[in-house]
C-alpha positions as CSV (number, residue, x, y, z in Angstrom):
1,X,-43.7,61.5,-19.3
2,X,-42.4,60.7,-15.6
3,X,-41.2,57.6,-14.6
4,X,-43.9,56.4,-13.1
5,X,-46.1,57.0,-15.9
6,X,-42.7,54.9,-18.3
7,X,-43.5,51.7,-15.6
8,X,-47.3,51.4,-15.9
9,X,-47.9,52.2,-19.6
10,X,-45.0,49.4,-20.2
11,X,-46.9,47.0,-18.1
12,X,-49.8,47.9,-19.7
13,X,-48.8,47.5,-23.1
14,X,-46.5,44.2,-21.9
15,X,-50.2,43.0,-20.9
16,X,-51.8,44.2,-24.3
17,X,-48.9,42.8,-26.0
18,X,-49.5,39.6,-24.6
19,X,-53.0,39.4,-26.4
20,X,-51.4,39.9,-29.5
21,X,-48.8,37.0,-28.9
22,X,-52.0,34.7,-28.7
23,X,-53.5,35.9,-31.7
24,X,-50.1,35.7,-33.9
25,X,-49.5,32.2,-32.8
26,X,-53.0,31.5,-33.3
27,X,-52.5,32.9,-36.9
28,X,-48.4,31.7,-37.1
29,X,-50.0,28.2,-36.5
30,X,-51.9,27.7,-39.4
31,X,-50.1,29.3,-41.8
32,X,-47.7,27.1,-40.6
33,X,-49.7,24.2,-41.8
34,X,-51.0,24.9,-44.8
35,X,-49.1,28.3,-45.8
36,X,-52.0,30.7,-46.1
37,X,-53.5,33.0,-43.9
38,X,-56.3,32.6,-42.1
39,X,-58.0,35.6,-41.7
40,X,-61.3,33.3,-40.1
41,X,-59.4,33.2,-37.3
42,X,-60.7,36.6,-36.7
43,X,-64.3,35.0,-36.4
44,X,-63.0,32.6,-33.8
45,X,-62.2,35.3,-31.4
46,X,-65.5,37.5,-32.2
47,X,-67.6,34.3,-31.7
48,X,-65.9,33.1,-28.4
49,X,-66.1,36.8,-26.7
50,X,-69.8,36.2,-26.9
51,X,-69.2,33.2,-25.7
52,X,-67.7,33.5,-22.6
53,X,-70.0,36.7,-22.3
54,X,-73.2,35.1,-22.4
55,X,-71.8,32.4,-20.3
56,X,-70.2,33.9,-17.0
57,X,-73.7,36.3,-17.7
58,X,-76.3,33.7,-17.7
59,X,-74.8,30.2,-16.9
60,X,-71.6,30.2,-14.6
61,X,-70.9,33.7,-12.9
62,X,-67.4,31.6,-12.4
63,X,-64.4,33.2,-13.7
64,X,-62.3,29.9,-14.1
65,X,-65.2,27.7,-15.3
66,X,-66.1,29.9,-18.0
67,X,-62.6,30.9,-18.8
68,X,-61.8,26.6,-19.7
69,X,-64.9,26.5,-21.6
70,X,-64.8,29.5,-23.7
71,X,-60.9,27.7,-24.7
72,X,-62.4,24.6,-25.5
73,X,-65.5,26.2,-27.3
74,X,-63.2,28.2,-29.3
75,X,-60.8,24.7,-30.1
76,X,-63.9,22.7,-31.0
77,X,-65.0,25.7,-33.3
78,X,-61.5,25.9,-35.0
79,X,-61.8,22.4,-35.9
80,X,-65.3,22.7,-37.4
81,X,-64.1,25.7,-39.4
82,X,-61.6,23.8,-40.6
83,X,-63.7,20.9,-41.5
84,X,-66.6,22.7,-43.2
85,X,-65.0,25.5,-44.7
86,X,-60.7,24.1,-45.4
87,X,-61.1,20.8,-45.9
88,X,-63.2,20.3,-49.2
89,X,-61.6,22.3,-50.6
90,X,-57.9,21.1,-49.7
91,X,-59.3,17.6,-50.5
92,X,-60.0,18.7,-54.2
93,X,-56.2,20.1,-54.5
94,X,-58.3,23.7,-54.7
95,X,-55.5,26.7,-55.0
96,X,-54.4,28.3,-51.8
97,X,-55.9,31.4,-52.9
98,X,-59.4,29.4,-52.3
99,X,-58.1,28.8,-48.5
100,X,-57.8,33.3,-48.3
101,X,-61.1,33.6,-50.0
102,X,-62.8,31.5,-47.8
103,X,-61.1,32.5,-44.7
104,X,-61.8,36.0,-45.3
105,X,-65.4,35.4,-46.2
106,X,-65.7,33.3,-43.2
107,X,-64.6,36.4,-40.8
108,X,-66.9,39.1,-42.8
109,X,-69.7,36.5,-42.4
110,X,-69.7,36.2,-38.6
111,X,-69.1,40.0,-38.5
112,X,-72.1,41.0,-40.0
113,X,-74.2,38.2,-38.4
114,X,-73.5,39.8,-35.0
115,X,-74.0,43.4,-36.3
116,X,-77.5,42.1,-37.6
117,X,-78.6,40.4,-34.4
118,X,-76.7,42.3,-31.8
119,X,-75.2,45.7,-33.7
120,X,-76.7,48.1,-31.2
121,X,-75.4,46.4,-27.6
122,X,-72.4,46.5,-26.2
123,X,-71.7,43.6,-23.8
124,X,-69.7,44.0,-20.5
125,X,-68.6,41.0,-18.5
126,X,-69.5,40.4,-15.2
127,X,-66.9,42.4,-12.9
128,X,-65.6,39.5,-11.6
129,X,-62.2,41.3,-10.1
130,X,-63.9,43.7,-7.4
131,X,-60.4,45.8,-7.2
132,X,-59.9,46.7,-10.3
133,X,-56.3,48.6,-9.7
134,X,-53.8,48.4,-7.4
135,X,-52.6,51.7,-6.5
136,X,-49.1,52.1,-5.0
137,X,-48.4,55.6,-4.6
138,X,-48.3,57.3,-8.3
139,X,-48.2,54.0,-9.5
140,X,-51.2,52.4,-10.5
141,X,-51.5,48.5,-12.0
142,X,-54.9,47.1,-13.5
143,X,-55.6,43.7,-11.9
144,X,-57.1,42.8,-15.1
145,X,-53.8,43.4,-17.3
146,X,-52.2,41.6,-14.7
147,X,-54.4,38.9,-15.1
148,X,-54.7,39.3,-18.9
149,X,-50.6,39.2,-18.9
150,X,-50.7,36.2,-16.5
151,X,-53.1,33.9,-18.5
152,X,-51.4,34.7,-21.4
153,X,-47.7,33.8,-20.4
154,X,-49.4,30.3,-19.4
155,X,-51.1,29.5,-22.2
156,X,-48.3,29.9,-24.6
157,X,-45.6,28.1,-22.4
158,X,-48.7,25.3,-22.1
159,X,-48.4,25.8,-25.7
160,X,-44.2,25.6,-26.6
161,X,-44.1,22.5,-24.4
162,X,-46.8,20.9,-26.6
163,X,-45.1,21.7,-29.8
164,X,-42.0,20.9,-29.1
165,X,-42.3,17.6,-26.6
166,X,-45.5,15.8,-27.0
167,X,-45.9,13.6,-30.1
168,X,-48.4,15.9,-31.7
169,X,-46.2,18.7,-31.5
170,X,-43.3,16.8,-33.6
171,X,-46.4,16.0,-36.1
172,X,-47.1,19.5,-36.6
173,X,-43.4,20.5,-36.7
174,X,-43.4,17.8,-39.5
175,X,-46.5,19.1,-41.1
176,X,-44.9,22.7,-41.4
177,X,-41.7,21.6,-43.3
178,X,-43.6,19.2,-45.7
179,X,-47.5,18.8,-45.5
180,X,-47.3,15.7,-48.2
181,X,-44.7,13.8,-46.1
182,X,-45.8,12.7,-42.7
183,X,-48.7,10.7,-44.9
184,X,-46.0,9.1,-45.9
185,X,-44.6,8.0,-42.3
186,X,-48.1,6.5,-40.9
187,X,-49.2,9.9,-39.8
188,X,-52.6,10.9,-40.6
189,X,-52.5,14.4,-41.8
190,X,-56.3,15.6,-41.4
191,X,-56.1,14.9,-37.9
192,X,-52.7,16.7,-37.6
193,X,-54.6,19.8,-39.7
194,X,-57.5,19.2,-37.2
195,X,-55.2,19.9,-34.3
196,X,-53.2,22.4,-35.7
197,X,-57.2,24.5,-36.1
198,X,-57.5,22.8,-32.6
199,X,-54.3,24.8,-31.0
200,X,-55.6,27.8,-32.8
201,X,-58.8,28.0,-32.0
202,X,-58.0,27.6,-28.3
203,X,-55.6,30.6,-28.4
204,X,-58.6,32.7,-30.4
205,X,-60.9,31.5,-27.3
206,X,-58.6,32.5,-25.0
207,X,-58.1,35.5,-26.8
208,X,-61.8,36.6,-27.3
209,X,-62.4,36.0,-23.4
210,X,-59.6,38.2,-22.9
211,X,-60.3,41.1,-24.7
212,X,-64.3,41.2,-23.6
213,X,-63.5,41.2,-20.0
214,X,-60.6,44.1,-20.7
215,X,-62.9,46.2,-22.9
216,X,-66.6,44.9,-24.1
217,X,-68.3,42.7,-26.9
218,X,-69.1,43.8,-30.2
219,X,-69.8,42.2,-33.6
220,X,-66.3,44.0,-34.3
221,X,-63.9,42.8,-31.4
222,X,-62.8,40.6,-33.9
223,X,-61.1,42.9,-36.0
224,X,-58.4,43.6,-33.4
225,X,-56.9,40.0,-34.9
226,X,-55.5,42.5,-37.4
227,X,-53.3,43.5,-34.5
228,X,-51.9,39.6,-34.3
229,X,-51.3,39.2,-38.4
230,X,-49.4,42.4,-37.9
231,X,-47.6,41.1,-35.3
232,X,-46.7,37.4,-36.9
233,X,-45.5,39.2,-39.6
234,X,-43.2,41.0,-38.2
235,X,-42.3,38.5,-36.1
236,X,-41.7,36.4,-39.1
237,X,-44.5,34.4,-40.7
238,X,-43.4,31.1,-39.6
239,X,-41.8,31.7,-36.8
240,X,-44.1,30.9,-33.7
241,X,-41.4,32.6,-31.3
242,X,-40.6,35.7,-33.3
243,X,-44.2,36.5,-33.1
244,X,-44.7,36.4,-29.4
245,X,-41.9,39.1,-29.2
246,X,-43.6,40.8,-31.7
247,X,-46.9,41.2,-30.3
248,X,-45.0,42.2,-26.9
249,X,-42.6,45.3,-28.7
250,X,-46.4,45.9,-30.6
251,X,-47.7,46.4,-27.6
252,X,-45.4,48.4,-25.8
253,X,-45.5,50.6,-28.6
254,X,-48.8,51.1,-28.3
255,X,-49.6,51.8,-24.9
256,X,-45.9,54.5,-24.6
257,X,-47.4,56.2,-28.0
258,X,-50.9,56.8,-26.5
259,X,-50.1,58.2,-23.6
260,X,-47.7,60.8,-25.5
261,X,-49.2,61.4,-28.4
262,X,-53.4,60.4,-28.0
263,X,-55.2,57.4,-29.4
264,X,-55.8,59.3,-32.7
265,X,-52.3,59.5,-33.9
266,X,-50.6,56.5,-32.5
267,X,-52.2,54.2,-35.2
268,X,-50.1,56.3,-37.6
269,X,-47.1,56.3,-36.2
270,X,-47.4,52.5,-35.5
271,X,-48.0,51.5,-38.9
272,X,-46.0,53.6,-40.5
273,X,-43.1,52.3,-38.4
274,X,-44.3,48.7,-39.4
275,X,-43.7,49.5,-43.4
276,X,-40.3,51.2,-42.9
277,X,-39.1,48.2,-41.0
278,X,-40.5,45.6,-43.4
279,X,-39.1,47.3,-46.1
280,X,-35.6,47.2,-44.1
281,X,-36.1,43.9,-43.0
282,X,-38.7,41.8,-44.9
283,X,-38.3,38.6,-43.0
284,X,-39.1,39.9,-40.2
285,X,-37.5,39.5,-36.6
286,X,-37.3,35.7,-37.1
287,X,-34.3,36.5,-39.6
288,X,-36.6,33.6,-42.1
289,X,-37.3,33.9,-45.3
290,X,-41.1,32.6,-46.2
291,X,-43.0,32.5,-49.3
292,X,-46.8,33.3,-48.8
293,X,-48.4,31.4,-51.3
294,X,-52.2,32.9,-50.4
């Protein structure tokens, strides 16, 4: 592999990797919360890809305008997952394992609801960069992983300055050490939960915009939030910042193994790799130690 080859397959897979940063955090957040994981999260993103599709198709042939309101779609829809499908049964002191039942129903549902109505299409967006690479030479960078990597690097630095200095980030801080506690203080704990589905669902958004302007929509795009849990957890489940470099060295990985050893095989390689490092370091890159209750 020649150099050049080395400097655009790492900027591809730093772009990539990006994506899966948004969908670990997205994932990292709620388990977070509530300590279980919340594999409905995987709906979000599917659901919001034909989202933003069907609006920059039909509605706004606007890049930026569809791009906000596919994150706030996806935000609202985190918090009405949460409230239909979480919250009854967290209000009844339901086991956790209620929470993964749920949440993986939840993501199977939406799955097959899309394969039932739209199975058979694929959906490109609108080409809404007309340049789609820039060559320099040998060298050739997609605009649209530049733009992917870009949009990602905002969103979670717009994200790590909420956590960590605006009043509902020190909530949700709160929330993750103790979820009984901050009831105790004066804070109201649904709504903290609310925004915690809020944050997450903004990221899926984000995330399902992403990945149907880089590739196309299907009832499956969805799936690739198997990339993100995979990614959190070897970050470290818990740790917000161990999964963003996570998803990065995921997708580094990636994008260096394909163009050596072919599409087919790199999945191998990858997740064997992932099983002999969690077996020689369980917590993860974090260095944490977390017990996942569901």
């Amino acid at each position: 592999m020649n150099f050049n080859l080395i400097l655009q397959q790492l900027l591809n897979g730093i772009s990539l990797g990006g994506v899966y940063a948004l969908m670990a955090v997205g994932f990292g957040l709620i388990f977070n919360v509530l300590k279980f994981s919340n594999f409905s999260h995987g709906g979000v993103v599917t659901i919001s890809a034909y989202f933003g599709y069907f609006m920059s198709q039909y509605v706004f042939p606007n890049f930026v305008i569809t791009f906000i309101l596919t994150a706030i779609f996806g935000g609202f829809l985190g918090v009405l997952i949460e409230k239909l499908i979480f919250r009854p049964i967290r209000l009844k002191g339901a086991p956790l394992t209620l929470f993964l039942v749920n949440s993986i129903t939840a993501a199977m549902l939406v799955q097959q609801f899309f394969a039932v109505m739209w199975g058979d299409n694929y959906y490109p967006y609108p080409e809404f960069i007309k340049e789609t690479a820039i060559h320099m030479g040998e060298f050739t960078i997609s605009k649209i992983y530049l733009l992917m990597l870009s949009i990602s690097a905002f969103v979670l630095l717009v994200l790590g300055y909420i956590i960590k200095k605006t009043k509902i980030g020190i909530a949700l801080r709160a929330a993750s050490s103790d979820i009984r506690t901050p009831s105790l203080m004066g804070i109201n704990i649904d709504f903290v939960i609310s925004m915690a589905f809020f944050f997450a669902g903004v990221l899926g958004g984000v995330t399902g915009y992403l990945l149907g302007m880089a590739f196309t929509v299907d009832p499956f795009i969805g799936s690739m939030i198997i990339k993100g849990i995979v990614a959190a957890i070897i970050g470290g489940m818990g740790s917000l910042g161990g999964g963003v470099i996570a998803g990065l060295i995921l997708g580094v990985a990636e994008s260096l193994l394909i163009a050596e050893l072919g599409a087919s095989l790199t999945p191998i390689v990858v997740y064997a790799s992932i099983i002999l490092l969690l077996l020689i370091r369980p917590e993860g890159i974090s260095g944490k130690t977390y017990i996942v209750k569901a």
